[in-house]
C-alpha positions as CSV (number, residue, x, y, z in Angstrom):
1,X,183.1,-13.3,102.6
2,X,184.6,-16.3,100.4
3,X,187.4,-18.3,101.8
4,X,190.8,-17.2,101.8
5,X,191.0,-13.5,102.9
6,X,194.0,-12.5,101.8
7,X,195.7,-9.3,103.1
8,X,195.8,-6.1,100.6
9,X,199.5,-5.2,101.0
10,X,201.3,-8.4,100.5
11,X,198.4,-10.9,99.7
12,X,199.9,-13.5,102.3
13,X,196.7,-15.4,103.9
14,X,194.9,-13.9,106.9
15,X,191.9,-14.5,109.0
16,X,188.5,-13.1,107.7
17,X,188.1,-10.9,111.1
18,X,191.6,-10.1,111.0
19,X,192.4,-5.9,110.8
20,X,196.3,-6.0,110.4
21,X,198.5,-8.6,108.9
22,X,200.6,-10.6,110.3
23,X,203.1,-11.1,107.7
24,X,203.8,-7.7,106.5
25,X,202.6,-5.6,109.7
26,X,200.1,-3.5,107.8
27,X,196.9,-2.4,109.3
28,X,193.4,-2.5,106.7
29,X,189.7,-2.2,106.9
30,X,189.0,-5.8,105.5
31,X,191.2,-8.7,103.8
32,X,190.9,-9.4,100.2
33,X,188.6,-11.9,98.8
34,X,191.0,-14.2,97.0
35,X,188.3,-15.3,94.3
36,X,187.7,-11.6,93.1
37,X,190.8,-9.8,94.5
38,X,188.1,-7.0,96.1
39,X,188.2,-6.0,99.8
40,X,185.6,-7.8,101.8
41,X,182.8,-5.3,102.1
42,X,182.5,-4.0,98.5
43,X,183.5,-1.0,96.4
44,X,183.1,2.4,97.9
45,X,180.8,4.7,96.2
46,X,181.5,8.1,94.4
47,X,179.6,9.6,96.8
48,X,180.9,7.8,99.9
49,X,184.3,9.7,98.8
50,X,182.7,12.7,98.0
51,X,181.5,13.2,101.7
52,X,184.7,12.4,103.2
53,X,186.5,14.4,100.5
54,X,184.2,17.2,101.9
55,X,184.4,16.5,105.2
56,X,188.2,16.7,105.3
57,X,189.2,13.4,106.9
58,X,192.5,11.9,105.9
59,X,191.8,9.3,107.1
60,X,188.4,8.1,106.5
61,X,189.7,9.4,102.5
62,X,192.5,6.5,103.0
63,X,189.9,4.1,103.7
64,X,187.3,4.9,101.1
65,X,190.1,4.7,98.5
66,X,191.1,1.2,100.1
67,X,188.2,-0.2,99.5
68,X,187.6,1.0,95.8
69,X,189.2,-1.4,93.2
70,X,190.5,1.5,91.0
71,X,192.2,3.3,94.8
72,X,195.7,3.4,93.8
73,X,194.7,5.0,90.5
74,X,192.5,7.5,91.4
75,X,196.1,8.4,93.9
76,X,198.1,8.3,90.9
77,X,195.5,11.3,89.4
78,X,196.0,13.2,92.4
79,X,199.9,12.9,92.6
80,X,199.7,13.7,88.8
81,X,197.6,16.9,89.3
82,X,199.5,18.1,92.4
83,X,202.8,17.6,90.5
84,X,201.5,19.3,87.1
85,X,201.0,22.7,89.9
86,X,203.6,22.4,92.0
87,X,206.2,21.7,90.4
88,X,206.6,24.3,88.4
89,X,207.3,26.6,90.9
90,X,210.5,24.7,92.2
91,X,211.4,23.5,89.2
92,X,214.1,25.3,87.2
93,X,212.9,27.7,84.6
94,X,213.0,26.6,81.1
95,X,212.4,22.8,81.8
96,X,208.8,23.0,81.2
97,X,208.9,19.6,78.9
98,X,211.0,18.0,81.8
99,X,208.1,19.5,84.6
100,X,205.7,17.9,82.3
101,X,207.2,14.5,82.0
102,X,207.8,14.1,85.4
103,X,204.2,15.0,86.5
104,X,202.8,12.2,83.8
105,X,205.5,9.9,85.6
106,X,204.6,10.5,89.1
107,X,201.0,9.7,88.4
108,X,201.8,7.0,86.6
109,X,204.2,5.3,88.8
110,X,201.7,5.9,91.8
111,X,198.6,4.1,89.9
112,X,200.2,1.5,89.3
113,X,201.4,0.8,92.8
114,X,199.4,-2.5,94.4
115,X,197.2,-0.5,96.8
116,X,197.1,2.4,98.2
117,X,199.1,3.0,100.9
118,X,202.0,2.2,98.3
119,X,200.8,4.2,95.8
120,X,200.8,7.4,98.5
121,X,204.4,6.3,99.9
122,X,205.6,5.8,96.6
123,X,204.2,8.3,94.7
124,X,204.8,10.7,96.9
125,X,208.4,10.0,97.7
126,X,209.0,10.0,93.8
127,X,207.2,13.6,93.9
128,X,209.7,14.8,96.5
129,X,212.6,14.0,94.8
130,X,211.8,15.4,91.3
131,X,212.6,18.8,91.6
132,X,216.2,18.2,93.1
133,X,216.2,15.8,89.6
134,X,215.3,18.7,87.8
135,X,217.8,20.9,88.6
136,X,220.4,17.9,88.3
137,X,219.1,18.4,84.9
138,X,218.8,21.8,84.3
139,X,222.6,22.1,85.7
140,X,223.9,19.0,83.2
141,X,221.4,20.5,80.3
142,X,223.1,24.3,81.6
143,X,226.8,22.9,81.5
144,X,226.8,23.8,85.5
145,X,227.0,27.2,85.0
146,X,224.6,29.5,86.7
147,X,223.6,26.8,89.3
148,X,224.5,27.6,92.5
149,X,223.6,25.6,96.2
150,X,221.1,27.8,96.9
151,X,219.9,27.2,93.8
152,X,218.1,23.6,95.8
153,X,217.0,25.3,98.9
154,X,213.5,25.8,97.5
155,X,213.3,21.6,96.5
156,X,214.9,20.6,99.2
157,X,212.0,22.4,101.7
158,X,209.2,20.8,98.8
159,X,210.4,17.9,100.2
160,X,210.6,17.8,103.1
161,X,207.0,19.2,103.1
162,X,206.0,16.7,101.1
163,X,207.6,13.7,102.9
164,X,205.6,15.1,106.0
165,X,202.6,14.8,103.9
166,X,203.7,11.3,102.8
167,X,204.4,10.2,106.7
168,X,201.4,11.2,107.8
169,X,199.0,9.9,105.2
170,X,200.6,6.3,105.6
């Protein structure tokens, strides 16, 4: 490794055998390299995520993406994706431009997060609260008539599911 590891969450100095920062708290598989801006140890292959994506681990998914330059974009896909399915089916009907729009917007806000436990935390926070957004919309668009408080019980459970998701990934 070159001198001056930096750390992948805030980019504050740390030691080259350090595994959590000292500044910011955050636990990570290897500093930065401040002359390239890559974790020490490399880019992780295609197939290196391709096993772990097939073995199932969370976690060893997490690290993989870590290490890959292009990690908080390849989230911001995913968040993208899962928002393009899911949110149609808490999202109020007839907002399919608005569904739309804030799938592209997820995915986008997550990629372009620093790394990627931010893009994950962020991301998927923003994915959580979209559908209660969309029926604020659909009830301003509607003129509040027809939307009732049951109306967000469906949202309100897609988020809390996926905050849980959220909490545990990060």
């Amino acid at each position: 490794m070159r001198a001056d590891p930096r750390c992948p969450h805030c980019s504050e100095k740390v030691s080259a055998t350090a595994t959590w920062c000292m500044h910011c708290g955050q636990d990570f598989a290897a500093p930065t390299d401040a002359s390239s801006g890559q974790l020490a140890g490399g880019d992780a292959s295609v197939a290196d995520l391709e096993a772990a994506l097939e073995a199932g681990e969370f976690d060893g998914i997490t690290r993989i993406l870590q290490r890959r330059a292009d990690g908080p974009r390849v989230v911001g896909v995913a968040l993208g994706f899962v928002a393009l399915v899911t949110l149609p089916i808490v999202a109020p009907a007839g907002l399919t431009w608005a569904y739309l729009a804030a799938a592209v917007s997820i995915g986008a806000y997550a990629a372009r997060q620093p790394s990627v436990d931010d893009a994950i935390r962020d991301g998927g926070t923003a994915l959580a609260v979209m559908p209660v957004l969309l029926w604020l919309v659909a009830a301003i668009v509607g003129g509040f008539t027809g939307v009732s408080a049951l109306d967000l019980v469906g949202p309100t459970l897609y988020a809390g599911v996926v905050l849980f998701a959220v909490r545990r990934l990060t």
